[in-house]
PyMOL CGO cylinders between C-alpha atoms (Angstrom):
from pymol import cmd
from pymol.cgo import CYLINDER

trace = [
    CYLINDER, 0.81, 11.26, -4.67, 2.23, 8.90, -2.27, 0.3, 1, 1, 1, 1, 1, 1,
    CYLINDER, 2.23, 8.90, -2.27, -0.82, 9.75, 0.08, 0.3, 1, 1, 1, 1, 1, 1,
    CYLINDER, -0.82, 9.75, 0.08, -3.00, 8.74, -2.74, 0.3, 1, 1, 1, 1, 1, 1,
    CYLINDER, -3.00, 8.74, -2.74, -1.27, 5.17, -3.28, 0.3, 1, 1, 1, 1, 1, 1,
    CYLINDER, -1.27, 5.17, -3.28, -1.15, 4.62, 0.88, 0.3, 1, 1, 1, 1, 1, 1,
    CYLINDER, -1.15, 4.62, 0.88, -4.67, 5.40, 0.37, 0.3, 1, 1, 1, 1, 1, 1,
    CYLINDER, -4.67, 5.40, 0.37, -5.32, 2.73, -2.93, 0.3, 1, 1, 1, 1, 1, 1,
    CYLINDER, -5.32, 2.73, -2.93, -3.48, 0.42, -1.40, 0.3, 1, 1, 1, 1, 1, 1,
    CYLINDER, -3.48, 0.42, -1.40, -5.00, 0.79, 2.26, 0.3, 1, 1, 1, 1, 1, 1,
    CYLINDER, -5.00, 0.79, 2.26, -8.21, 0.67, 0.44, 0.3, 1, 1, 1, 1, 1, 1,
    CYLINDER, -8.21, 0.67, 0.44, -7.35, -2.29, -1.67, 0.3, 1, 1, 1, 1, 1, 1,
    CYLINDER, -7.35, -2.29, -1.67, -6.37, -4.03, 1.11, 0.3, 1, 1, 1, 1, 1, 1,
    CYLINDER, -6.37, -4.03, 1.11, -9.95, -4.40, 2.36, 0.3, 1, 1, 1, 1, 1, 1,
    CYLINDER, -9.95, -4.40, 2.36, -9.45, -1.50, 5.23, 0.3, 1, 1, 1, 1, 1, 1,
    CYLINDER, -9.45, -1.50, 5.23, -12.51, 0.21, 3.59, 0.3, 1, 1, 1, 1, 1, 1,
    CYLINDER, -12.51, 0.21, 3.59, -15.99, -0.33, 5.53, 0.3, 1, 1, 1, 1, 1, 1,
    CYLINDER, -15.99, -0.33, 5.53, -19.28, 1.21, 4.81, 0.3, 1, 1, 1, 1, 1, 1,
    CYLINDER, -19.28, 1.21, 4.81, -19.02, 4.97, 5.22, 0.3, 1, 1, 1, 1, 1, 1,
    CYLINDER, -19.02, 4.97, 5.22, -21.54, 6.37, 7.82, 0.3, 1, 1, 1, 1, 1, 1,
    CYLINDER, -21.54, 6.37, 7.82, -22.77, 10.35, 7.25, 0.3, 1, 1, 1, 1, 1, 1,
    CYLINDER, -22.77, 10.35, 7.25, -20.74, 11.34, 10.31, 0.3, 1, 1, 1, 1, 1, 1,
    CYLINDER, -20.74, 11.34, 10.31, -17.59, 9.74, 9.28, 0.3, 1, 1, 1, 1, 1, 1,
    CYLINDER, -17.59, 9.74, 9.28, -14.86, 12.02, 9.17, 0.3, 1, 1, 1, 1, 1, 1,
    CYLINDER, -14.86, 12.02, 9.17, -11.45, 11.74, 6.83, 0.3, 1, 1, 1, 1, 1, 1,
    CYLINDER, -11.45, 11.74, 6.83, -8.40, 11.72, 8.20, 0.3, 1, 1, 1, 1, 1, 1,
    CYLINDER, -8.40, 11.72, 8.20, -6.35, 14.72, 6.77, 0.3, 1, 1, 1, 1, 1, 1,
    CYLINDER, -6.35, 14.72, 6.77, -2.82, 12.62, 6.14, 0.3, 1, 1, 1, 1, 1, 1,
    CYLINDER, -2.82, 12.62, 6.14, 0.84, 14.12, 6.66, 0.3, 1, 1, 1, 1, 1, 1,
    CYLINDER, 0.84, 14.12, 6.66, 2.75, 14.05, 3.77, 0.3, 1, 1, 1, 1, 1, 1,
    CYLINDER, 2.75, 14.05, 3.77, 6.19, 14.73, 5.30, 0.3, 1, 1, 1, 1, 1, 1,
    CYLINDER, 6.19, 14.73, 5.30, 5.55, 11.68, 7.68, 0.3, 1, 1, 1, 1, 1, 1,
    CYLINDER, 5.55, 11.68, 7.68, 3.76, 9.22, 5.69, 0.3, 1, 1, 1, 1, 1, 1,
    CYLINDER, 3.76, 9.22, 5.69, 5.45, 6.53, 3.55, 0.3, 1, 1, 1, 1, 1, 1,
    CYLINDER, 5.45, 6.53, 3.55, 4.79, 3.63, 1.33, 0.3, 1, 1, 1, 1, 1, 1,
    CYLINDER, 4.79, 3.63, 1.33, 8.01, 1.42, 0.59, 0.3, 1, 1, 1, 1, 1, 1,
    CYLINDER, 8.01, 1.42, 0.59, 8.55, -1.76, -1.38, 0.3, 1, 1, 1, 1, 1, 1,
    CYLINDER, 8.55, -1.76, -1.38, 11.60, -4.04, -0.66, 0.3, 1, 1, 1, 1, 1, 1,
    CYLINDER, 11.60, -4.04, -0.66, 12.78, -5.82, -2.95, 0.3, 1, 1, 1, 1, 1, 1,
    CYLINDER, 12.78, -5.82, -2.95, 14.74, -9.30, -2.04, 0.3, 1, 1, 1, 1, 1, 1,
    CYLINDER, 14.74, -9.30, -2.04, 17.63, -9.90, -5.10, 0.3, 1, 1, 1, 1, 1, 1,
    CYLINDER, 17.63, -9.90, -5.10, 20.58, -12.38, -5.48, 0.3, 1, 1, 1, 1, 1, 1,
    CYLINDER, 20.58, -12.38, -5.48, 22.29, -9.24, -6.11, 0.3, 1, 1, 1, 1, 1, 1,
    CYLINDER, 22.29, -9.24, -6.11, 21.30, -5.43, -5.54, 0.3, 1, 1, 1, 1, 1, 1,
    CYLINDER, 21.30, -5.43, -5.54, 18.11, -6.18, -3.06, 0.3, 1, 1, 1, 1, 1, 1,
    CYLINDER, 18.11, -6.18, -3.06, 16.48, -2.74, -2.79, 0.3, 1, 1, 1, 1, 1, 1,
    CYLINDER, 16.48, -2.74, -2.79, 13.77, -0.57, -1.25, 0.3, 1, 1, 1, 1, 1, 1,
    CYLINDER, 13.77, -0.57, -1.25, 11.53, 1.21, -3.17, 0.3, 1, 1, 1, 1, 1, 1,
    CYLINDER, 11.53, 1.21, -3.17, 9.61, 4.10, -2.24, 0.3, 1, 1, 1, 1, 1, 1,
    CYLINDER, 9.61, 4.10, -2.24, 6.15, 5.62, -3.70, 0.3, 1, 1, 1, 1, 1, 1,
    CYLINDER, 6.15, 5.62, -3.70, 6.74, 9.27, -4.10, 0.3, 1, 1, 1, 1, 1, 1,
    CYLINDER, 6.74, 9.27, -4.10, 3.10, 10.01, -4.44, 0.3, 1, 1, 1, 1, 1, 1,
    CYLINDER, 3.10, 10.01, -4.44, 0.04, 8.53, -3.11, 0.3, 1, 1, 1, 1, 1, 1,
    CYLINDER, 0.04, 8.53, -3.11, -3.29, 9.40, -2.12, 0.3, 1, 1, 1, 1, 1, 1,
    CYLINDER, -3.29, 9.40, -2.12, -4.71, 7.83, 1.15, 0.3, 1, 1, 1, 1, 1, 1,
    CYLINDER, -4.71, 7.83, 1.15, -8.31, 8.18, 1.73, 0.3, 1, 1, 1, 1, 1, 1,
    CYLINDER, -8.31, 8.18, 1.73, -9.35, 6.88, 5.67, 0.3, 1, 1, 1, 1, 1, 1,
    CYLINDER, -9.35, 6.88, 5.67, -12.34, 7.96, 7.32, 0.3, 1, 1, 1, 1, 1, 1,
    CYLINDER, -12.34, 7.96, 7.32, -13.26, 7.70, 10.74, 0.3, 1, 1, 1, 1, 1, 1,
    CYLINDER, -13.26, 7.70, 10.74, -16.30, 7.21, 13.25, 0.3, 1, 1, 1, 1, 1, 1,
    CYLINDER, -16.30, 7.21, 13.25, -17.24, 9.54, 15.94, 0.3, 1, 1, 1, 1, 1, 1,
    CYLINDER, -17.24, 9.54, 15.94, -15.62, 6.24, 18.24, 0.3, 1, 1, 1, 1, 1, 1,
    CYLINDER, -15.62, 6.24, 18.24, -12.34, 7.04, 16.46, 0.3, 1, 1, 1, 1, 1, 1,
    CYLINDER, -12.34, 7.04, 16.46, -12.54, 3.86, 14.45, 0.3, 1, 1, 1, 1, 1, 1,
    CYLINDER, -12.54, 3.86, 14.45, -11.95, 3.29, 10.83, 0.3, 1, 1, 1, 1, 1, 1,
    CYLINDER, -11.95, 3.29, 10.83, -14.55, 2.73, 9.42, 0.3, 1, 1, 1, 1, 1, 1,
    CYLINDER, -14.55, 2.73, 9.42, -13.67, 2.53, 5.03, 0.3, 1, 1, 1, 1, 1, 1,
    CYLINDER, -13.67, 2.53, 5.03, -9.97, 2.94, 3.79, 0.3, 1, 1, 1, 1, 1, 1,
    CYLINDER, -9.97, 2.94, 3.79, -8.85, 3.29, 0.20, 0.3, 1, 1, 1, 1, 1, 1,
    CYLINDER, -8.85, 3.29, 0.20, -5.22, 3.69, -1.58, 0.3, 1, 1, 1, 1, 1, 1,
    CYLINDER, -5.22, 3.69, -1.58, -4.60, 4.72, -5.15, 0.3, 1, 1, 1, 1, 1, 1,
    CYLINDER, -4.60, 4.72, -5.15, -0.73, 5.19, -6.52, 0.3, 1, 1, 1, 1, 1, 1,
    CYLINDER, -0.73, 5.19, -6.52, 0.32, 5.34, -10.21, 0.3, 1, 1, 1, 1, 1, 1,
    CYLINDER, 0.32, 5.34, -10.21, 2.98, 2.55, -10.67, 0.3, 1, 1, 1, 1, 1, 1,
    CYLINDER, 2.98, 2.55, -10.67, 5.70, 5.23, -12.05, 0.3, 1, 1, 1, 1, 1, 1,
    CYLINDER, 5.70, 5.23, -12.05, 5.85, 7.21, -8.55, 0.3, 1, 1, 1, 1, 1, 1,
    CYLINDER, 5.85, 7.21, -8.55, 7.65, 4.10, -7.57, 0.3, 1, 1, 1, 1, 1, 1,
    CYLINDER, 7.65, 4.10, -7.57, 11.43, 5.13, -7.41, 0.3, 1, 1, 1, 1, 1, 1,
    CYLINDER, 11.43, 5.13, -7.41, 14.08, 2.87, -6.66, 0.3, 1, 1, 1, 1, 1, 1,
    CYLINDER, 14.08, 2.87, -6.66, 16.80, 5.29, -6.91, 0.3, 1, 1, 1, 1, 1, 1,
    CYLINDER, 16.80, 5.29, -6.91, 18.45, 3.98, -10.27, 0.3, 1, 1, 1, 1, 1, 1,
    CYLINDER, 18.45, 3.98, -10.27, 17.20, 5.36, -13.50, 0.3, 1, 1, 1, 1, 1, 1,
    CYLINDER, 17.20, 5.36, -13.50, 17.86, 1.54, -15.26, 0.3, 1, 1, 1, 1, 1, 1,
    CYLINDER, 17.86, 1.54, -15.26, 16.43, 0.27, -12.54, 0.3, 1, 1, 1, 1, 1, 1,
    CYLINDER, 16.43, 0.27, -12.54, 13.41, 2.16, -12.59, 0.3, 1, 1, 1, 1, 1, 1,
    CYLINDER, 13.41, 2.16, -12.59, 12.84, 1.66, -16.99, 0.3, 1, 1, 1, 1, 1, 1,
    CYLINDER, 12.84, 1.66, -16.99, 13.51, -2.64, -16.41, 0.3, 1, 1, 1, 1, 1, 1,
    CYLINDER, 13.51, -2.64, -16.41, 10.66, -2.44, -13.35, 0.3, 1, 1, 1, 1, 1, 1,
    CYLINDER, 10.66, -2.44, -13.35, 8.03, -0.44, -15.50, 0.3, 1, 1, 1, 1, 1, 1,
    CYLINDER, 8.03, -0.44, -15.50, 8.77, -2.40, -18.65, 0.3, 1, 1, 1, 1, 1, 1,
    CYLINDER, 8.77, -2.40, -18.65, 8.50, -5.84, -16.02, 0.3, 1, 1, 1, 1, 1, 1,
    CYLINDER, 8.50, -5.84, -16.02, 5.32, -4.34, -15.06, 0.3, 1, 1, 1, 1, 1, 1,
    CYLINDER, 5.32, -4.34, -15.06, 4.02, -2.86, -18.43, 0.3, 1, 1, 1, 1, 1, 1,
    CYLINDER, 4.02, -2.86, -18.43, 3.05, 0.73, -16.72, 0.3, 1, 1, 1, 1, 1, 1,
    CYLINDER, 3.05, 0.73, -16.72, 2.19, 2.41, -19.90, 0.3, 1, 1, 1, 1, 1, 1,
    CYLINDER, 2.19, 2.41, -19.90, -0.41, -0.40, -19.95, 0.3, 1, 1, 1, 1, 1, 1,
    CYLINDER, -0.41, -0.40, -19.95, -1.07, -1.03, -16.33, 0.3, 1, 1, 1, 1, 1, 1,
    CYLINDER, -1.07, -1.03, -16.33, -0.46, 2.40, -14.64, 0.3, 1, 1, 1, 1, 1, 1,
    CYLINDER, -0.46, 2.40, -14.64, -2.40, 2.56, -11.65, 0.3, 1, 1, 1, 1, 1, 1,
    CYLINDER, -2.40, 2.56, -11.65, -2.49, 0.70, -8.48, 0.3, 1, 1, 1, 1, 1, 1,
    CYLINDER, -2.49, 0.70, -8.48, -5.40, 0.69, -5.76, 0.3, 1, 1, 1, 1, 1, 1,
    CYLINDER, -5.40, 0.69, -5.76, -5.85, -0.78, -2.61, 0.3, 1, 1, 1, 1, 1, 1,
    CYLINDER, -5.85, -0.78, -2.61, -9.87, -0.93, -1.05, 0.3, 1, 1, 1, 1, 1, 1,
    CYLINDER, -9.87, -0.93, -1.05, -10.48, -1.95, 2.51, 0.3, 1, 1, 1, 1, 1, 1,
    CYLINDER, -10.48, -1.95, 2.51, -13.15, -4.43, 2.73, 0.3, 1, 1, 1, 1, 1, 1,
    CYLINDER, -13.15, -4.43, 2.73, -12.54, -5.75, 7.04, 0.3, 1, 1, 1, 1, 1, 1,
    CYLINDER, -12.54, -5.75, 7.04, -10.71, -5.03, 9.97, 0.3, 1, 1, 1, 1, 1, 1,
    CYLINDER, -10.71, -5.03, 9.97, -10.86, -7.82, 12.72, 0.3, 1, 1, 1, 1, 1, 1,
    CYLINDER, -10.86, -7.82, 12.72, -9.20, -7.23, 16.03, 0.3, 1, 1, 1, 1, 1, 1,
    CYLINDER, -9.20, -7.23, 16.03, -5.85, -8.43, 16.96, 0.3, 1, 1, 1, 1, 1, 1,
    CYLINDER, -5.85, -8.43, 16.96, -5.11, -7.49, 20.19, 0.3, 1, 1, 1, 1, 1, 1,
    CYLINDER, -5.11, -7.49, 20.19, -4.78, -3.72, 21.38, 0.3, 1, 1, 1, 1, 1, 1,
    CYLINDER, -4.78, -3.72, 21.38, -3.87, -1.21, 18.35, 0.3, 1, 1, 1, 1, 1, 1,
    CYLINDER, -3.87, -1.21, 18.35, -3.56, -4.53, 15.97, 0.3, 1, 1, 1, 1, 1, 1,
    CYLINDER, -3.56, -4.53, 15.97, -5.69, -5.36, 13.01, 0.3, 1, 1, 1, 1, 1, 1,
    CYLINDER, -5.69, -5.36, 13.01, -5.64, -7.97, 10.27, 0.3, 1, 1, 1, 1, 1, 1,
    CYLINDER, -5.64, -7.97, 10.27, -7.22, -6.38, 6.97, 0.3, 1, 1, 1, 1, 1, 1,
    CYLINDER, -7.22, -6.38, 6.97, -8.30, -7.67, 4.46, 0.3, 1, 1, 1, 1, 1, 1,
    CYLINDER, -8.30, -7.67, 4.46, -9.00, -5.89, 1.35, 0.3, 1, 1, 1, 1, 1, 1,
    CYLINDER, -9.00, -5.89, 1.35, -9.19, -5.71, -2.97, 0.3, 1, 1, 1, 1, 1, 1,
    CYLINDER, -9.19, -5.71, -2.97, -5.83, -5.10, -4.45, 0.3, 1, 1, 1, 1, 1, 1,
    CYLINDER, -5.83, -5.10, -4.45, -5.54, -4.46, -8.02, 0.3, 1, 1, 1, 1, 1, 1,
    CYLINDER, -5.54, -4.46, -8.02, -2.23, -4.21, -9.49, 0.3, 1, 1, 1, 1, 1, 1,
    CYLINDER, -2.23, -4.21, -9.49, -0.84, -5.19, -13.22, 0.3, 1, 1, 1, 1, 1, 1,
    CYLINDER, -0.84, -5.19, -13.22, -5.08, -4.99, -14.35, 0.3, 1, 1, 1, 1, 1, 1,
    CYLINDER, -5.08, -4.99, -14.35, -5.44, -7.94, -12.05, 0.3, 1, 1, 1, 1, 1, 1,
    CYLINDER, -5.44, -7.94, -12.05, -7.29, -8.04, -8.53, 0.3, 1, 1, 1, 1, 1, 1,
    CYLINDER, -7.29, -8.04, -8.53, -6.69, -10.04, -5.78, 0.3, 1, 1, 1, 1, 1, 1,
    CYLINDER, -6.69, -10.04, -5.78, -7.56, -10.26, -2.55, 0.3, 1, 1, 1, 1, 1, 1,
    CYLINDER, -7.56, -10.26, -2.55, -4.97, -9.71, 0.41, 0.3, 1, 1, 1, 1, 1, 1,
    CYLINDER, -4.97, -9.71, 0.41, -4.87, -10.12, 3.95, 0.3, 1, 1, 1, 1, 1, 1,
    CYLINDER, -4.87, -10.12, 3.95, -2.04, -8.80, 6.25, 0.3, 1, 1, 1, 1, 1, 1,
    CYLINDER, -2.04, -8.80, 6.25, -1.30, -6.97, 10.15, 0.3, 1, 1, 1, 1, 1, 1,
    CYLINDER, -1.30, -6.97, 10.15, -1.44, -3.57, 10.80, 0.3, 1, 1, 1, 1, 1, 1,
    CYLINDER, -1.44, -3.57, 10.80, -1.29, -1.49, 13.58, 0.3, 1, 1, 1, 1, 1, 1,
    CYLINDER, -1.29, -1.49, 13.58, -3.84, 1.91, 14.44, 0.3, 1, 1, 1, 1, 1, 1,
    CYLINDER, -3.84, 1.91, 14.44, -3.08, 3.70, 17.04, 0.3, 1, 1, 1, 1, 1, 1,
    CYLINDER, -3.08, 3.70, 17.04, -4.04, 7.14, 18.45, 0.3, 1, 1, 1, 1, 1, 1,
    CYLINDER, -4.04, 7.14, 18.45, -1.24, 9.72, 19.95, 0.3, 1, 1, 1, 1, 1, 1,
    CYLINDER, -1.24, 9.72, 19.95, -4.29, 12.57, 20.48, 0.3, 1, 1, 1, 1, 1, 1,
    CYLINDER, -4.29, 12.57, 20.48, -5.59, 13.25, 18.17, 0.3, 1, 1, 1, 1, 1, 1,
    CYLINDER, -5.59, 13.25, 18.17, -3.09, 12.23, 15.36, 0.3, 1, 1, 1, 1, 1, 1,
    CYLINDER, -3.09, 12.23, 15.36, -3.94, 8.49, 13.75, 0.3, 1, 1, 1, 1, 1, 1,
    CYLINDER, -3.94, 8.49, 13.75, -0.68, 6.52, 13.27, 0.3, 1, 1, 1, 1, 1, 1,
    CYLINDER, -0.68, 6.52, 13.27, -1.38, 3.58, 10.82, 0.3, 1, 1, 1, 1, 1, 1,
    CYLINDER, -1.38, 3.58, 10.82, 1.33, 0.97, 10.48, 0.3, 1, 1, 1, 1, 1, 1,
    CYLINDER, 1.33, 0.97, 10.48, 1.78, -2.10, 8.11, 0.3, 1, 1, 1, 1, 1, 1,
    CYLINDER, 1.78, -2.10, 8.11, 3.45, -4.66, 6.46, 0.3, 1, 1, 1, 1, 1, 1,
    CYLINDER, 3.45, -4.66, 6.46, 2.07, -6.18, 3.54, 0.3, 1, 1, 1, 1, 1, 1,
    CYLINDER, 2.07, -6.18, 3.54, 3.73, -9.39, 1.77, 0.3, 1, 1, 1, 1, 1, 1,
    CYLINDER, 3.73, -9.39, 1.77, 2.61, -9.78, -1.61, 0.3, 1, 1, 1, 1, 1, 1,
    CYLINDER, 2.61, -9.78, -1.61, 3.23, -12.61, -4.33, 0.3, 1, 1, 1, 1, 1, 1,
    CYLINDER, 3.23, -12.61, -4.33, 3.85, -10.86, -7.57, 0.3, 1, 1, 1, 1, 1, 1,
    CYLINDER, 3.85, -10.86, -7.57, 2.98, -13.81, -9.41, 0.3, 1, 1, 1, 1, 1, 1,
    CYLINDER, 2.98, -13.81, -9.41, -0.39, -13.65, -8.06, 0.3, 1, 1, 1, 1, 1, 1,
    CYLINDER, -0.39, -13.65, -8.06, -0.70, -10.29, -10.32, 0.3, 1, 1, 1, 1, 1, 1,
    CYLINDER, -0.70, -10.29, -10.32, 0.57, -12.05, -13.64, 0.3, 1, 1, 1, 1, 1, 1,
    CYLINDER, 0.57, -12.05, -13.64, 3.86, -10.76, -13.28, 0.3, 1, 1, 1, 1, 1, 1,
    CYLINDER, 3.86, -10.76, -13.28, 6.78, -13.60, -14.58, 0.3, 1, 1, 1, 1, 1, 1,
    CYLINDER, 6.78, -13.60, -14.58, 9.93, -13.72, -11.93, 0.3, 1, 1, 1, 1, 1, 1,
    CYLINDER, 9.93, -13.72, -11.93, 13.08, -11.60, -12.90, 0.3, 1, 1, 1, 1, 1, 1,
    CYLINDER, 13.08, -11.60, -12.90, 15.64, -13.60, -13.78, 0.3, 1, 1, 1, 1, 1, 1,
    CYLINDER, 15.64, -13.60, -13.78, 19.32, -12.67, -15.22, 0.3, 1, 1, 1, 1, 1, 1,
    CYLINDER, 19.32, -12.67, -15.22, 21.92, -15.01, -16.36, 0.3, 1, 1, 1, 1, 1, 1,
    CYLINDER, 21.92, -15.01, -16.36, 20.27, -17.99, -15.19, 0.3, 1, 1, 1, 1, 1, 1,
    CYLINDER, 20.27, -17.99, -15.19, 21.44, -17.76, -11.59, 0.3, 1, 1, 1, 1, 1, 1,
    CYLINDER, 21.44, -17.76, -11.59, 20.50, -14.04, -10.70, 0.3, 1, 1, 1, 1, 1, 1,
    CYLINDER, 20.50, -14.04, -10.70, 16.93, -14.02, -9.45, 0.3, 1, 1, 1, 1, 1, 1,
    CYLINDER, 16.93, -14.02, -9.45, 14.56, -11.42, -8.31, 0.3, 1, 1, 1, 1, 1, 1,
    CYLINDER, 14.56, -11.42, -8.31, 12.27, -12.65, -5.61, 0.3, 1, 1, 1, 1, 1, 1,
    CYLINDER, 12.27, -12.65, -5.61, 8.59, -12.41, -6.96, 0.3, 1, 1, 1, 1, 1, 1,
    CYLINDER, 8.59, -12.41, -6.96, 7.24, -11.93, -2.83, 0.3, 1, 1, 1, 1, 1, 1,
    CYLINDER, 7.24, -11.93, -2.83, 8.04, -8.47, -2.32, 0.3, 1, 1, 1, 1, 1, 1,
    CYLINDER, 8.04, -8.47, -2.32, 7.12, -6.57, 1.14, 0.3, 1, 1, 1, 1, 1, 1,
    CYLINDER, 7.12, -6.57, 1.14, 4.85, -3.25, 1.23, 0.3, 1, 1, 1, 1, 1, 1,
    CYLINDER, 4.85, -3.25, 1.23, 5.89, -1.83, 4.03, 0.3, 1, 1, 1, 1, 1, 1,
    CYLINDER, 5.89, -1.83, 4.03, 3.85, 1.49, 5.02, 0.3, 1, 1, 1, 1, 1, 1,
    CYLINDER, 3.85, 1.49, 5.02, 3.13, 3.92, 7.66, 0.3, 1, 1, 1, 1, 1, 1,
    CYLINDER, 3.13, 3.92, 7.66, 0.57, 6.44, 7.70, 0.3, 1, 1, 1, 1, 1, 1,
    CYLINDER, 0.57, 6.44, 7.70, -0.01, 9.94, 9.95, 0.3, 1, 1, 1, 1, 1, 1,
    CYLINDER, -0.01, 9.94, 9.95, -2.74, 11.62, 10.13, 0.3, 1, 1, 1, 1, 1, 1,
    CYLINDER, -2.74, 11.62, 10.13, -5.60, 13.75, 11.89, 0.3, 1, 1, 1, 1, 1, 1,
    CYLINDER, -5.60, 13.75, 11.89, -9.39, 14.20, 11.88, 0.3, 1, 1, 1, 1, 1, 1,
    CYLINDER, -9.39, 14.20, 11.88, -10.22, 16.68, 8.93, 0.3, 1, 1, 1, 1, 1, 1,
    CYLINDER, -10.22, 16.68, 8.93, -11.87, 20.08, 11.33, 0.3, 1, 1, 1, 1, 1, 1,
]
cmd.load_cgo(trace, "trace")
């Protein structure tokens, strides 16, 4: 599942290009692929992580990517408190809003192995286009994709936490992910 909302969320990030017919998908490594979302508080910051996601990348016969695509369901988030976890999915209404995606639409060159993407993130029912760095590289014949993602969670409709009046969550929250994976044979 968490390869599937790497995959969304790549995809919604505009990492997805036209697919050619000899474009191959990258087959992605479960044990050594992540998708985490820290999570800045006046008290108890945290780091959440997707436990399920599905990552869809294919490649060129050059070994670039050519269309990327994430989809995640909002409850494989886990933040590793059970309160924690209800107060996010009631924040985010998940029984209303419980799926996530991410679609490439460009890659422009950085400098070697970087990449700013762009892409169509929809998250909360709301779509919005996002733009951050990433990192490809190739160790054989094993993709390593790498990023860091800010994102305004106001920008989705969601209202800032706040507790107390002087407890605050901080609605910009960082989607940090790293993806591993080969060439499907």
């Amino acid at each position: 599942m968490l390869a599937r909302l790497l995959s969304c969320f790549l995809l919604g990030l505009g990492l997805v290009l036209p697919a050619q017919a000899a474009d191959k998908p990258l087959v992605f490594d479960s044990a050594q692929s992540h998708v985490n979302v820290a999570v800045h508080a006046t008290v108890d910051s945290f780091t959440g992580q997707l436990t399920h996601f599905d990552p869809i990348v294919t490649v060129d016969d050059a070994g670039k990517v050519t269309t990327a695509r994430l989809a995640f369901h909002f409850r494989d988030l886990e933040t590793g408190k059970a309160k924690r976890n209800d107060a996010m999915h009631k924040w985010q209404q998940s029984d209303t809003f419980p799926d996530g995606t991410f679609v490439l639409s460009s890659l422009e060159p950085a400098g070697t192995d970087a990449f700013s993407a762009t892409g169509q993130l929809t998250l909360h029912g709301v779509t919005r286009e996002v733009r951050f760095p990433l990192t490809i590289a190739r160790q054989g014949s094993v993709y390593v994709i790498d990023g860091d993602a800010p994102l305004d969670t106001r920008n989705f409709g969601l209202p800032i936490i706040r507790m107390f009046a002087v407890l605050k969550v901080d609605p910009v929250v960082r989607v940090q992910f790293h993806l591993q994976g080969q060439p499907q044979s």
